[in-house]
Residue, then its C-alpha position, 0 to 999 in steps of 0.5 A: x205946675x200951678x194948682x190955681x183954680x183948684x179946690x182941696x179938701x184935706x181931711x185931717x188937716x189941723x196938725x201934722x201930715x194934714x197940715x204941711x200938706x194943706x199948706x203946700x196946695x195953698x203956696x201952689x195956689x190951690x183953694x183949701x178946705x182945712x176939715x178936721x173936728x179940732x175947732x178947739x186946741x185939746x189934749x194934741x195941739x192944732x185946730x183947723x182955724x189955726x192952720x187957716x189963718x197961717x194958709x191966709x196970712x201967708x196969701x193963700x186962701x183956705x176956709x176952716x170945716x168942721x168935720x168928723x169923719x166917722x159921721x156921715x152927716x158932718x162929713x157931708x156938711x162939711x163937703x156941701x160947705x166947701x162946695x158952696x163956698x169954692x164952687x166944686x172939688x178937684x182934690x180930695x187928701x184923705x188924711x184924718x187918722x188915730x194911731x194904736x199899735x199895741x199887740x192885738x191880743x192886748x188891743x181893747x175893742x173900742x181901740x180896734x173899732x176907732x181904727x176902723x171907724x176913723x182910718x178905714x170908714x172915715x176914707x170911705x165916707x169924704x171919698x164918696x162924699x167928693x167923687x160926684x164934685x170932682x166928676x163934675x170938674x171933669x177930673x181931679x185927684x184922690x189921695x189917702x195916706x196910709x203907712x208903710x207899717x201895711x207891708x211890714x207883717x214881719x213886725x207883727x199885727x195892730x189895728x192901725x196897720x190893718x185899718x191902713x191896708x183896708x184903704x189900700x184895697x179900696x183905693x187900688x179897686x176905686x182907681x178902676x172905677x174911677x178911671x172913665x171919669x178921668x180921676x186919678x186914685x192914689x196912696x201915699x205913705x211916708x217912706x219913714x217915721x213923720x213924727x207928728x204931733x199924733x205920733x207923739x201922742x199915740x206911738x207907745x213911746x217907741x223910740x225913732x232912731x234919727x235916720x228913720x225920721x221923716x220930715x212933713x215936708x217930704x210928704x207935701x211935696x209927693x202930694x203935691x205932685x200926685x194932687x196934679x194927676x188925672x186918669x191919665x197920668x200916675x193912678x192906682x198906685x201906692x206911693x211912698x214919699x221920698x221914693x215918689x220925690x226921687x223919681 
């Protein structure tokens, strides 16, 4: 179950879900790219150098990347950095995300734009910037978090919602394309609330009953296991955390 000899770069990784997920490749021996923009600590706590230094401190190896997703020239600089570094890419986790869930007829555009430019489009460019580097490996893994808010319609509309089930369609296609290059294309999603620090942060202070918390960790471990497939194991699937760990 050792992912030694592999390299990951986790988007999103200086806080929350990125973060422990991060983590939990090193401790499994994986080489890690922390890529995120937070190279200094804001308004939401955690940088990417941060969660380096606890990933080294605790033996494992990781390298801080800048990178902005929306940007097509920082994503690819933060990928040839990697590459340079580590020498490829087998697992790509596509976590980097913004949170909006106000209605959408009082959603202002550049809300609904962010969603789209960070949560959709920021997918789409790290997972076309590593495809060539995990084909060349022989195989590997992609994962996307997304949220099991996509199949709640009954709860009404929001753009980080419609961001996240964008990702979904393009990662169950990609699978298929993917899947004579022996990589495996997978969602994951927290089977409950991860209150993380962007939650905090951006949930429109919406209270979480207690038996619908998550704990980082239950995503970590379902990473884990879907960063160990190929094509031939679990792909084109969207998973959901707790439900992935049982089975």
């Amino acid at each position: 179950m050792s992912l030694t000899g592999r390299v990951a770069f986790v988007a999103g990784a200086s806080r929350g879900i990125g973060a422990t997920i991060a983590s939990a490749l090193a401790a499994a021996g994986a080489s890690v790219a922390v890529a995120a923009r937070s190279e200094q600590e804001g308004r939401v706590p955690g940088t990417i150098g941060s969660v380096a230094q606890r990933i080294t401190a605790a033996g494992g190896r990781a390298l801080p990347v800048v990178c902005d997703v929306t940007r097509e020239d920082s994503v690819n600089a933060a990928v040839a950095q990697t590459v340079s570094e580590f020498g490829g890419i087998d697992i790509l986790v596509a976590n980097a995300g913004v949170l909006w869930l106000g209605p959408i007829e009082t959603t202002p555009l550049t809300r609904w734009q962010l969603c789209l430019d960070v949560n959709l489009t920021g997918v789409f460019l790290v997972t076309r910037a590593v495809i060539p580097h995990v084909r060349a490996r022989g195989g590997g893994s992609l994962i996307a978090v997304t949220t099991t808010g996509v199949g709640m319609t009954g709860h009404g509309a929001n753009a980080y919602w419609v961001s996240k089930a964008a990702v979904e369609r393009l990662y169950l296609g990609l699978a298929a394309d993917l899947a004579t290059d022996n990589i495996a294309v997978n969602c994951l999603s927290p089977s409950r609330v991860v209150l993380t620090e962007g939650w905090q942060a951006g949930g429109s202070g919406i209270e979480v009953p207690p038996e619908m918390v998550e704990p980082p960790e239950a995503m970590a471990e379902a990473a884990l296991l879907l960063a160990r497939q190929d094509a031939s194991g679990i792909t084109g699937t969207v998973q959901r955390s707790e439900q992935l760990a049982a089975e």
